[in-house]
N, CA, C and O atoms as a Maestro MAE file, in Angstrom:
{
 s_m_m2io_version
 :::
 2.0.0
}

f_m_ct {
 s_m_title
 :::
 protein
 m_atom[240] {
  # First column is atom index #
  i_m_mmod_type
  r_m_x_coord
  r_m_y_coord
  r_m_z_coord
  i_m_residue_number
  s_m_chain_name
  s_m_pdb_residue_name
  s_m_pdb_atom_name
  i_m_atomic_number
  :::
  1 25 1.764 4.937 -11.873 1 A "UNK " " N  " 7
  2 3 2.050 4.822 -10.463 1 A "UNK " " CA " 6
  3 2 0.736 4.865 -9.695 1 A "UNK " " C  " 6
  4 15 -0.257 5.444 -10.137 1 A "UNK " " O  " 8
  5 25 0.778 4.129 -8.346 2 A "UNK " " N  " 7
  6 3 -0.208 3.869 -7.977 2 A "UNK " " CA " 6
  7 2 -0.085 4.355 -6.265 2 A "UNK " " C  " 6
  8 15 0.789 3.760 -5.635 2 A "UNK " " O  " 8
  9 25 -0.872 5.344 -5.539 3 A "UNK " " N  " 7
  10 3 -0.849 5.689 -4.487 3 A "UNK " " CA " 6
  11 2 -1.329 4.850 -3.194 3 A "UNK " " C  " 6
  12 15 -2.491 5.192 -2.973 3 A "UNK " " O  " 8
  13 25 -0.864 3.791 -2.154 4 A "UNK " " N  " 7
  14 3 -1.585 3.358 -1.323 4 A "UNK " " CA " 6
  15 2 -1.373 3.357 -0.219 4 A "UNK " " C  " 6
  16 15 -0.224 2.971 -0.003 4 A "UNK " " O  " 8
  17 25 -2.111 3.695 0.975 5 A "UNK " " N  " 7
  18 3 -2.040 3.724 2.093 5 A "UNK " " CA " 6
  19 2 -2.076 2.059 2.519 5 A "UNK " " C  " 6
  20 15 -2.676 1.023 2.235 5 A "UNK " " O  " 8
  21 25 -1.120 2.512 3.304 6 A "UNK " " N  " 7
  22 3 -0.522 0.931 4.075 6 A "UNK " " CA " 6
  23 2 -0.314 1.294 5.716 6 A "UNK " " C  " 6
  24 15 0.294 2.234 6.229 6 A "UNK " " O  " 8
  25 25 -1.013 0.245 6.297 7 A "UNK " " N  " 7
  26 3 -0.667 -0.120 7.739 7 A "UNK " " CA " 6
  27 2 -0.253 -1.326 8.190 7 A "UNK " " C  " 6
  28 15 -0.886 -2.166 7.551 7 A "UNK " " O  " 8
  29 25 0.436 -1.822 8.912 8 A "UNK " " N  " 7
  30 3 1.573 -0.426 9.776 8 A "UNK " " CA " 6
  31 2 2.433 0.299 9.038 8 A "UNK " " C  " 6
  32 15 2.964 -0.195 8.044 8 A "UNK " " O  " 8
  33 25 2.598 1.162 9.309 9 A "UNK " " N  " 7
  34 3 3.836 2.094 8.817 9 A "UNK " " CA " 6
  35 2 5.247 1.120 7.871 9 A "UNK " " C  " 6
  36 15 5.803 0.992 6.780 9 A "UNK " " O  " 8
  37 25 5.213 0.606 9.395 10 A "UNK " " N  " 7
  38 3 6.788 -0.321 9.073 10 A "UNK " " CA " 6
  39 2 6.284 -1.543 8.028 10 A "UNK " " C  " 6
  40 15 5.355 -2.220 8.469 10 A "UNK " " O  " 8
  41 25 6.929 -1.999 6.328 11 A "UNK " " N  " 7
  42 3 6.226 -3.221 6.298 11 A "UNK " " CA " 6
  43 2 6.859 -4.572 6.438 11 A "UNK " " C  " 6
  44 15 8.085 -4.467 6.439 11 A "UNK " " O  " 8
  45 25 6.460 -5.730 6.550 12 A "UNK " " N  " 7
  46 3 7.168 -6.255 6.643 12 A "UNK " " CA " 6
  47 2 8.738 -6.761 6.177 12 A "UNK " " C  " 6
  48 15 9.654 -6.097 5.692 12 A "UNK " " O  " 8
  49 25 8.658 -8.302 6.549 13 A "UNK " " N  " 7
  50 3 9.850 -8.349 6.514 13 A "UNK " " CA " 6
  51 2 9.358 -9.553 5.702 13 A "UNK " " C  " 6
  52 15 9.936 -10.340 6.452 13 A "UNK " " O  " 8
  53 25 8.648 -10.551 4.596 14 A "UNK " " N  " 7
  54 3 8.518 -10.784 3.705 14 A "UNK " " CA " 6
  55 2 7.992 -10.452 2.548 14 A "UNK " " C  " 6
  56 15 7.525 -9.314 2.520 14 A "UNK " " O  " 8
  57 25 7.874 -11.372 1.113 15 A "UNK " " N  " 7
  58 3 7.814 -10.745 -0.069 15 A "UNK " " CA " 6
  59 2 6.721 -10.537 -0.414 15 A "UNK " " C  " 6
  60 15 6.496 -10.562 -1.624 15 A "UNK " " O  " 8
  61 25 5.740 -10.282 0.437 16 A "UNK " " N  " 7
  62 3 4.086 -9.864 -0.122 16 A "UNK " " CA " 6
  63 2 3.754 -9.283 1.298 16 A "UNK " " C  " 6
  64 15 4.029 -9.511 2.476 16 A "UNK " " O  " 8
  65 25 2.856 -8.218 0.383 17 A "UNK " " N  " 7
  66 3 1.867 -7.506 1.922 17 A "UNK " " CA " 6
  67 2 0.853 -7.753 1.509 17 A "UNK " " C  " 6
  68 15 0.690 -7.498 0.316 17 A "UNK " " O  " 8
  69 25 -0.123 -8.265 2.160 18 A "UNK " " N  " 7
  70 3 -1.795 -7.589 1.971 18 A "UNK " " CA " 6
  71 2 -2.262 -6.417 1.829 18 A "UNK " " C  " 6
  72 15 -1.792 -5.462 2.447 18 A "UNK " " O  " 8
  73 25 -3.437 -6.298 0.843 19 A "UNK " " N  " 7
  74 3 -3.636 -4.672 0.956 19 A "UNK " " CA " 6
  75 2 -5.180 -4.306 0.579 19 A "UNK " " C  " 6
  76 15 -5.322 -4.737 -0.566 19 A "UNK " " O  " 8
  77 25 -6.061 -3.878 0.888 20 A "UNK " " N  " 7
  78 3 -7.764 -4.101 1.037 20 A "UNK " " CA " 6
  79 2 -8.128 -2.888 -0.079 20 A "UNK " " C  " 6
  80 15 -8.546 -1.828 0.387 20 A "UNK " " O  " 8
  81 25 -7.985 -3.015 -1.492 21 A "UNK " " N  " 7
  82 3 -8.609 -2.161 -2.368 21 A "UNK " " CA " 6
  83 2 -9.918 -1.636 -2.300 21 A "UNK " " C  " 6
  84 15 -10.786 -2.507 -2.247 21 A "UNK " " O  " 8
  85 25 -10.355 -0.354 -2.287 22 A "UNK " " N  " 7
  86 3 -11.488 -0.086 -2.020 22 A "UNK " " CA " 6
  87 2 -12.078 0.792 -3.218 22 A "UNK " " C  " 6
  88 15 -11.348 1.617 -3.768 22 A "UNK " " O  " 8
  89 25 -13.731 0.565 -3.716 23 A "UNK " " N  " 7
  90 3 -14.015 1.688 -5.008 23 A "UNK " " CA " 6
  91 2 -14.424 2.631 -4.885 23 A "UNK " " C  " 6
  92 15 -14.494 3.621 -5.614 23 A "UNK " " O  " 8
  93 25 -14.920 2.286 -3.383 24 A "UNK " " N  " 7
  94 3 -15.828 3.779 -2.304 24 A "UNK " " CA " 6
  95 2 -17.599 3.837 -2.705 24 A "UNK " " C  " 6
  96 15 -18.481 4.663 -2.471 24 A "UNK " " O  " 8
  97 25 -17.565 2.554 -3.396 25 A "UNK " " N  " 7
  98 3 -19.397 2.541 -3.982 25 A "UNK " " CA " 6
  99 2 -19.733 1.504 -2.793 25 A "UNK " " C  " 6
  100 15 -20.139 0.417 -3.205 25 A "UNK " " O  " 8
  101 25 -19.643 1.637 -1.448 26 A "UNK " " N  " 7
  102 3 -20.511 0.704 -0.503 26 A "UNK " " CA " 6
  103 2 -20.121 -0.484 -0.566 26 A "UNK " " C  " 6
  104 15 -20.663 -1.350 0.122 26 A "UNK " " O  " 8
  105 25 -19.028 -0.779 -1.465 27 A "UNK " " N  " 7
  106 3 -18.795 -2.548 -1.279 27 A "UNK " " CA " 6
  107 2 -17.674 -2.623 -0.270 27 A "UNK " " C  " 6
  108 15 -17.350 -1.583 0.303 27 A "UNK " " O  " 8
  109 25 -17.069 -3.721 -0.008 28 A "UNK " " N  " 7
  110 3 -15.918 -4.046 0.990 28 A "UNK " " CA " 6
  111 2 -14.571 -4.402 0.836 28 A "UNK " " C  " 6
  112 15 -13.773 -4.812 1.679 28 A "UNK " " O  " 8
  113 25 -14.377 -4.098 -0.859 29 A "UNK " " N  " 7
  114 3 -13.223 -3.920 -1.491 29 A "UNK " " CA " 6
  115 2 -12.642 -5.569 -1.719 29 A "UNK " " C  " 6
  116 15 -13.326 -6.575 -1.533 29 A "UNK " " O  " 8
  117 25 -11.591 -5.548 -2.048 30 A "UNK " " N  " 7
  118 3 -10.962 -7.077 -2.576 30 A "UNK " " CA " 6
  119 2 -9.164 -6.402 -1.605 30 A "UNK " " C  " 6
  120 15 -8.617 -5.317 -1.412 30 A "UNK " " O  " 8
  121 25 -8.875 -7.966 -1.257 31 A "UNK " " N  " 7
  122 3 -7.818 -8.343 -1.145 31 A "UNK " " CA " 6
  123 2 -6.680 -8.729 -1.480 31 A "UNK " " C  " 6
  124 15 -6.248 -9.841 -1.176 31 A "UNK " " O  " 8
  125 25 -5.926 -7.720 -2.264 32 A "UNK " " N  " 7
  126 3 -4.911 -8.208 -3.066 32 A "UNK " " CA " 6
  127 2 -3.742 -8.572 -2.475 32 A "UNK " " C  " 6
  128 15 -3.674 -7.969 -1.404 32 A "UNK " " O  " 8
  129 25 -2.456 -9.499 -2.701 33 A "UNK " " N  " 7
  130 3 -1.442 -9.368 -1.964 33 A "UNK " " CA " 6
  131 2 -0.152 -8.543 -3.441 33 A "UNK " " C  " 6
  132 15 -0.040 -8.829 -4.633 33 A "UNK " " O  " 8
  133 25 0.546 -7.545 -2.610 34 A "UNK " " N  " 7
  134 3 1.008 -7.291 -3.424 34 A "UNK " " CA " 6
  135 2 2.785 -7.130 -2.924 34 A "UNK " " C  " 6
  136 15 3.097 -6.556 -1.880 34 A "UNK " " O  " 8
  137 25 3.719 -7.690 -3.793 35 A "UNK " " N  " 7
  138 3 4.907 -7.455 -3.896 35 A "UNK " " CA " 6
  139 2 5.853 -6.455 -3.060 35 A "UNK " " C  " 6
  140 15 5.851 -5.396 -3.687 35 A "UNK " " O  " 8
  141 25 6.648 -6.339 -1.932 36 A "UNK " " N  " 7
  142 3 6.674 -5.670 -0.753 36 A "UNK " " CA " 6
  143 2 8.124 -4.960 -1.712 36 A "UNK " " C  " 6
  144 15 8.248 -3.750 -1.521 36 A "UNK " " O  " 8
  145 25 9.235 -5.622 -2.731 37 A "UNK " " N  " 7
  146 3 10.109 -4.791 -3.546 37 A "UNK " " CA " 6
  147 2 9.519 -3.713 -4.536 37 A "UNK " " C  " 6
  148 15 10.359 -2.931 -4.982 37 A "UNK " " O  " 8
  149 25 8.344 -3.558 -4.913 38 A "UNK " " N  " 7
  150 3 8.093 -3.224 -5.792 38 A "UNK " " CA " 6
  151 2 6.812 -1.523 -4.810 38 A "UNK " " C  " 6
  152 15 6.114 -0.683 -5.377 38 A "UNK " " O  " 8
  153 25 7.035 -1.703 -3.507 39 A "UNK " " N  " 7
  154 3 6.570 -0.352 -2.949 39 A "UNK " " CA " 6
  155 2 8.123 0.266 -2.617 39 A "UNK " " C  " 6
  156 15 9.168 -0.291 -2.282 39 A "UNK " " O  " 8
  157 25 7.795 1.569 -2.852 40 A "UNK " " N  " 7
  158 3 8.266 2.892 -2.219 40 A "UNK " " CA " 6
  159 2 7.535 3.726 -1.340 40 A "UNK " " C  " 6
  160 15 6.323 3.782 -1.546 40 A "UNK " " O  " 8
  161 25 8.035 4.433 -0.343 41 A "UNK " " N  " 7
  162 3 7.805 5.110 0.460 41 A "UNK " " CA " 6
  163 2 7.264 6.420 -0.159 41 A "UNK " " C  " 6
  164 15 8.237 7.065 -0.549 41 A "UNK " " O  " 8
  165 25 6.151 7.052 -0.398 42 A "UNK " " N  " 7
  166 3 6.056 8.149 -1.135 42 A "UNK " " CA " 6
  167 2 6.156 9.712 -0.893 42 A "UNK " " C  " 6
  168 15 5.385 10.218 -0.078 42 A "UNK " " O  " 8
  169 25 6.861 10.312 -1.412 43 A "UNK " " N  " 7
  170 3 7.308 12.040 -1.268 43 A "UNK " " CA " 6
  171 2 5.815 12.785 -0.337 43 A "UNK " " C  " 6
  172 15 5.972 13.461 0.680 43 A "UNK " " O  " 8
  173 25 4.811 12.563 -0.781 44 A "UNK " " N  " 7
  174 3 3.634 12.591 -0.161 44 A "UNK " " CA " 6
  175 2 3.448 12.355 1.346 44 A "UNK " " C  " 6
  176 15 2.803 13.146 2.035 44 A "UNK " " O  " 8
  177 25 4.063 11.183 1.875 45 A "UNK " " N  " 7
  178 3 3.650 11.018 2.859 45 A "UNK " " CA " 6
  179 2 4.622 11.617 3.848 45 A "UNK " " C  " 6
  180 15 5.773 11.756 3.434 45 A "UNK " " O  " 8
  181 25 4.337 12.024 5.177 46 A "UNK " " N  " 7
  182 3 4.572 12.850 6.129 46 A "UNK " " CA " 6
  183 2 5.047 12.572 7.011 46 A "UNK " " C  " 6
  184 15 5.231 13.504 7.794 46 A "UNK " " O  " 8
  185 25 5.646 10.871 7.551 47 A "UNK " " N  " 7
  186 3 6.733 10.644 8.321 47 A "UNK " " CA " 6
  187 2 5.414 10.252 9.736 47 A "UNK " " C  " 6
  188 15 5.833 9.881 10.833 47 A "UNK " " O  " 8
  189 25 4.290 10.365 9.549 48 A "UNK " " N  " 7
  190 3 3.776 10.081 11.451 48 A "UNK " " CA " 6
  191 2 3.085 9.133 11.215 48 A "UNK " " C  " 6
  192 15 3.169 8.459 10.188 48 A "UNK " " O  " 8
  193 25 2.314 8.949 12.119 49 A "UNK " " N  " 7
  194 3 1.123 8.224 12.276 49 A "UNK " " CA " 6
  195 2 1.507 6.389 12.227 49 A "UNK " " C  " 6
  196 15 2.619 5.862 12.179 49 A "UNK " " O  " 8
  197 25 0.281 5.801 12.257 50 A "UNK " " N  " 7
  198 3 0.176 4.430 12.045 50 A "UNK " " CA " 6
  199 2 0.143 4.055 10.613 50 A "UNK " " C  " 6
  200 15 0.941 3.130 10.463 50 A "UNK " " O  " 8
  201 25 -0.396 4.347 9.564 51 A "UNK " " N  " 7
  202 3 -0.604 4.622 8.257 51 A "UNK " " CA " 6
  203 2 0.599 5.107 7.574 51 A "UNK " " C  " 6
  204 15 1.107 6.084 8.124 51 A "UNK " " O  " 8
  205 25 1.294 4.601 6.329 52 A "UNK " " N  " 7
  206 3 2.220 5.177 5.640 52 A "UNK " " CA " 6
  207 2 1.765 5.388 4.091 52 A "UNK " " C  " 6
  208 15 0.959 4.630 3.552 52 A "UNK " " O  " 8
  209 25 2.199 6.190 3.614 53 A "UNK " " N  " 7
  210 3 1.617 6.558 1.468 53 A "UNK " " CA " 6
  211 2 3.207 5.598 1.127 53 A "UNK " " C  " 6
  212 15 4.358 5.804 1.511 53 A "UNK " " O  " 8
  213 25 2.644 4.576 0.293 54 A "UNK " " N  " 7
  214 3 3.477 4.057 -0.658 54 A "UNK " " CA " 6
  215 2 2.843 4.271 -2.059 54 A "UNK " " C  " 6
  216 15 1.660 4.452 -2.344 54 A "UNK " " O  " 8
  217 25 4.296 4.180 -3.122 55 A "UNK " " N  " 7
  218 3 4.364 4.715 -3.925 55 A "UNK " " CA " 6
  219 2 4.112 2.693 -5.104 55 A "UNK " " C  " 6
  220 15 4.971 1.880 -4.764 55 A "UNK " " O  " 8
  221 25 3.320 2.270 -5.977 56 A "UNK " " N  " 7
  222 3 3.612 0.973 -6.303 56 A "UNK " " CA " 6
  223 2 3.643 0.913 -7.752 56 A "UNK " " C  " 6
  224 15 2.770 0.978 -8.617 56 A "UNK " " O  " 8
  225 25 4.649 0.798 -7.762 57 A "UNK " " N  " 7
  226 3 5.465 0.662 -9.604 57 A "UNK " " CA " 6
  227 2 4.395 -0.874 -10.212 57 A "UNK " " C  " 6
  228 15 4.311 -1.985 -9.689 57 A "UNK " " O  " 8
  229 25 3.963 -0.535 -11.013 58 A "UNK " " N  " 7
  230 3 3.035 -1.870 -11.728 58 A "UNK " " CA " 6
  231 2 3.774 -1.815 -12.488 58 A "UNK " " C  " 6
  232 15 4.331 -0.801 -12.907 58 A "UNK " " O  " 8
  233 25 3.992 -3.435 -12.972 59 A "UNK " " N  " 7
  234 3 4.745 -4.384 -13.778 59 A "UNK " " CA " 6
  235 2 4.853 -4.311 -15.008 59 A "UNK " " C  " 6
  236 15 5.576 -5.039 -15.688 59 A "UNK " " O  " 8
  237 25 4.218 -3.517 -15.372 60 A "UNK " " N  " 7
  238 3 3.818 -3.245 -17.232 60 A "UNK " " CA " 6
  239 2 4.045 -1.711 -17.293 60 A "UNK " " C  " 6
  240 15 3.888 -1.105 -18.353 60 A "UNK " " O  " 8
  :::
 }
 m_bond[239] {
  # First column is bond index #
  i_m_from
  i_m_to
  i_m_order
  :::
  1 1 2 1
  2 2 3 1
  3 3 4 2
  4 3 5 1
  5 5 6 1
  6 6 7 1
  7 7 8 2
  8 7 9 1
  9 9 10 1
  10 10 11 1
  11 11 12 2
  12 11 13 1
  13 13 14 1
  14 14 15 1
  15 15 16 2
  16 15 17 1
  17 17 18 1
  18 18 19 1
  19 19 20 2
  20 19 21 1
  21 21 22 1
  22 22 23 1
  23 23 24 2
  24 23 25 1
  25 25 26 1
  26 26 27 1
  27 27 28 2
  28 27 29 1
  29 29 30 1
  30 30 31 1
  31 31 32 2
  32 31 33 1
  33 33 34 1
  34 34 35 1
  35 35 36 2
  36 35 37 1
  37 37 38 1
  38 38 39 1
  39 39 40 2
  40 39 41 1
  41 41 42 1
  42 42 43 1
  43 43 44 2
  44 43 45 1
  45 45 46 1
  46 46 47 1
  47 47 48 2
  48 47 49 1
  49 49 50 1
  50 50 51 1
  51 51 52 2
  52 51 53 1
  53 53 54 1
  54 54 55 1
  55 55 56 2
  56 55 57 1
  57 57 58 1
  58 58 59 1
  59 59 60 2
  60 59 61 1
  61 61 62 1
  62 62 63 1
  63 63 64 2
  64 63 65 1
  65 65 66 1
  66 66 67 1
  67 67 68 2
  68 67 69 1
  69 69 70 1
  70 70 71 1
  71 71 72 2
  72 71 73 1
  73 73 74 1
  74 74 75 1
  75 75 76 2
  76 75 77 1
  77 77 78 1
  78 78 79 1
  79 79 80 2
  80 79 81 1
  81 81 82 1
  82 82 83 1
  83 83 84 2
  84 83 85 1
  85 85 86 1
  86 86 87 1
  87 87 88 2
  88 87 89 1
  89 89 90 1
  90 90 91 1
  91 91 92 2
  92 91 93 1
  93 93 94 1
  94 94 95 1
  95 95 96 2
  96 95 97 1
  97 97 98 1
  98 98 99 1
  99 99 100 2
  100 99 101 1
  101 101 102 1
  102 102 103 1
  103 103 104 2
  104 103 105 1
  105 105 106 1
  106 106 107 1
  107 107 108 2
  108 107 109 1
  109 109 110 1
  110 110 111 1
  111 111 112 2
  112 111 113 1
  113 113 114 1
  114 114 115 1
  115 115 116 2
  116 115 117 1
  117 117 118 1
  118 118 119 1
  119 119 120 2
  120 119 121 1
  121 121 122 1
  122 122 123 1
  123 123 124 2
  124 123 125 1
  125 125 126 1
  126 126 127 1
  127 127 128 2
  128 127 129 1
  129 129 130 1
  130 130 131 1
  131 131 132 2
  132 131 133 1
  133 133 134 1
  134 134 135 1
  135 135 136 2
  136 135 137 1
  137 137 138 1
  138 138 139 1
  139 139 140 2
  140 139 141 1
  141 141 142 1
  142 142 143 1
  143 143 144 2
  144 143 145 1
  145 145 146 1
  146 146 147 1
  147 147 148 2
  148 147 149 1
  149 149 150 1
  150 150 151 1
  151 151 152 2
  152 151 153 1
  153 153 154 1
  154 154 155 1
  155 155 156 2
  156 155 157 1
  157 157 158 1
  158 158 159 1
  159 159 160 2
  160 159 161 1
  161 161 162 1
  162 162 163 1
  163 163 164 2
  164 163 165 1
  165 165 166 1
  166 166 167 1
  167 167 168 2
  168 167 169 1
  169 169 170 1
  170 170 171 1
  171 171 172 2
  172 171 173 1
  173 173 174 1
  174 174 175 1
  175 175 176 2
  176 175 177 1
  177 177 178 1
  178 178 179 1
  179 179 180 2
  180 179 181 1
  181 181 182 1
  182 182 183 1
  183 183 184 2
  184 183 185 1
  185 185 186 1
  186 186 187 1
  187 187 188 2
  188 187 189 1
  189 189 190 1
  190 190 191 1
  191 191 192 2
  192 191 193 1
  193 193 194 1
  194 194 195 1
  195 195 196 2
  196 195 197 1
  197 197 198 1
  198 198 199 1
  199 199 200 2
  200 199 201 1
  201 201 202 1
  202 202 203 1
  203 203 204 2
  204 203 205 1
  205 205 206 1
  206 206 207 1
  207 207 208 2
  208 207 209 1
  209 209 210 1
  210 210 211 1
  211 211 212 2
  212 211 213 1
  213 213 214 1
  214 214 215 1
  215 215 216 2
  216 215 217 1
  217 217 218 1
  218 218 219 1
  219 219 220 2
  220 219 221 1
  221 221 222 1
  222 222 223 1
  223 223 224 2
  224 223 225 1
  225 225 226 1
  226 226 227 1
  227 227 228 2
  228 227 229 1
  229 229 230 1
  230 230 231 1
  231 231 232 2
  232 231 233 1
  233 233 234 1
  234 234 235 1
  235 235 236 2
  236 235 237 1
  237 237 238 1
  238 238 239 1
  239 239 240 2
  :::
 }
}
């Protein structure tokens, strides 16, 4: 399982979101689009803000 912060909160309403992977070594991360059935809302996250914790089941 894979932890990611997603903005906006709400996600859409088609079958891919964008999402800006980051390694935290100074680069500017990559752009993946990833599968909007395959996030959950995660126990972790706290219900406020602009930002939501999804939870992302990988395929294998």
């Amino acid at each position: 399982m894979t932890i990611l912060a997603i903005h906006p909160r709400e996600l859409p309403k088609t079958e891919t979101v964008e999402v800006r992977l980051d390694a935290g070594s100074g680069s500017t991360g990559q752009r993946v689009m990833i599968l909007v059935e395959r996030l959950t809302l995660s126990d972790l996250d706290q219900g406020e803000g602009v930002t939501a914790l999804y939870e992302y089941e990988t395929p294998y």
